[in-house]
N, C-alpha and C positions, 0 to 999 in steps of 0.2 A: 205486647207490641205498643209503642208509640207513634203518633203520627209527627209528622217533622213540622213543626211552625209555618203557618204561609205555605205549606204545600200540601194543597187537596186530595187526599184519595193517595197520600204517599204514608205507608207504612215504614218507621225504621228501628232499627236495633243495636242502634248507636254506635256499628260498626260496618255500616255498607261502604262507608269509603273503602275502609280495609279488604274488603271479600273483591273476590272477582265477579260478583253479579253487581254491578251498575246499575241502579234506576234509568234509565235513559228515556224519560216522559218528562221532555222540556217545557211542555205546560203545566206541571204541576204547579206552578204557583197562580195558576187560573188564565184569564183571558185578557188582564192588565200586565203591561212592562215593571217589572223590576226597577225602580230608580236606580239602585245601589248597583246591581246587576248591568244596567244598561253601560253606567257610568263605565264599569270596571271594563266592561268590553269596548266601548267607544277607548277608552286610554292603551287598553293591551289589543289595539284588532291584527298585531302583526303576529300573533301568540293564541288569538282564543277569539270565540264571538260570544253574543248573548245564550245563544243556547246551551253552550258550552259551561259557561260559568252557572246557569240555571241547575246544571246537573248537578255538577259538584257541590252548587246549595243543598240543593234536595235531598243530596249523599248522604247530607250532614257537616258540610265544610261551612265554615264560619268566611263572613265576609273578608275579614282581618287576614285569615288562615290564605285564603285564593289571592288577594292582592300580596303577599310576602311568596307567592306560592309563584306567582308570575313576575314578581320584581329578582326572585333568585330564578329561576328559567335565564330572563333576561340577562342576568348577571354568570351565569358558570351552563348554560345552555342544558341543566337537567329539567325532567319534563316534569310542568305543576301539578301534573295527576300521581306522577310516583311520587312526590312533594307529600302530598296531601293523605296519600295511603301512606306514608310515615308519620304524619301528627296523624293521622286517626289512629295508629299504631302506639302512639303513646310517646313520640320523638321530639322533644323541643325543638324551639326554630333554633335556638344557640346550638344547640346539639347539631343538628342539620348541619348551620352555617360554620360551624368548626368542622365540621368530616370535609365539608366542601372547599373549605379555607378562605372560606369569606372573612371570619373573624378569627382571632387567635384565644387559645383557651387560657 
């Protein structure tokens, strides 16, 4: 087992995005705010909050991975958690954004 970077007491196996068990212990990154986190929820609050994005860190989602995860949401209204269990699944964002027809292949 590994623990995930910045989040205390969170064990991962580099594919909890993908499983249907969830970490949902939105203090795993301890008892300070997230800047990166905060940010991302202050710019998406009509899509997600801090807690929320805290998880998907936790998961294993990459900052990068939850902002493209909520700017396509935004854009074709699929949801950034099924997003996110397809790159943990091994899906590029071009791959994604061609099924979605955001971009042409």
């Amino acid at each position: 087992m590994l623990f995930i970077n910045g989040c205390s007491n969170v064990e991962s196996n580099h594919l909890n995005v993908a499983t249907e068990v969830l970490i949902q212990d939105t203090d795993c990154f301890g008892d300070e705010v997230h800047p990166v986190a905060e940010s991302i929820a202050e710019d998406y609050s009509h899509f997600t909050d801090y807690d929320e994005v805290m998880v998907w860190y936790c998961n294993g989602a990459e900052f990068n991975d939850i902002l493209n995860g909520l700017l396509t949401e935004e854009m074709t209204g699929t949801d950034t958690e099924e997003l996110l269990r397809r790159v943990a699944d091994g899906e590029s964002w071009n791959d994604i954004w061609i099924t979605l027809d955001i971009i042409e292949e």
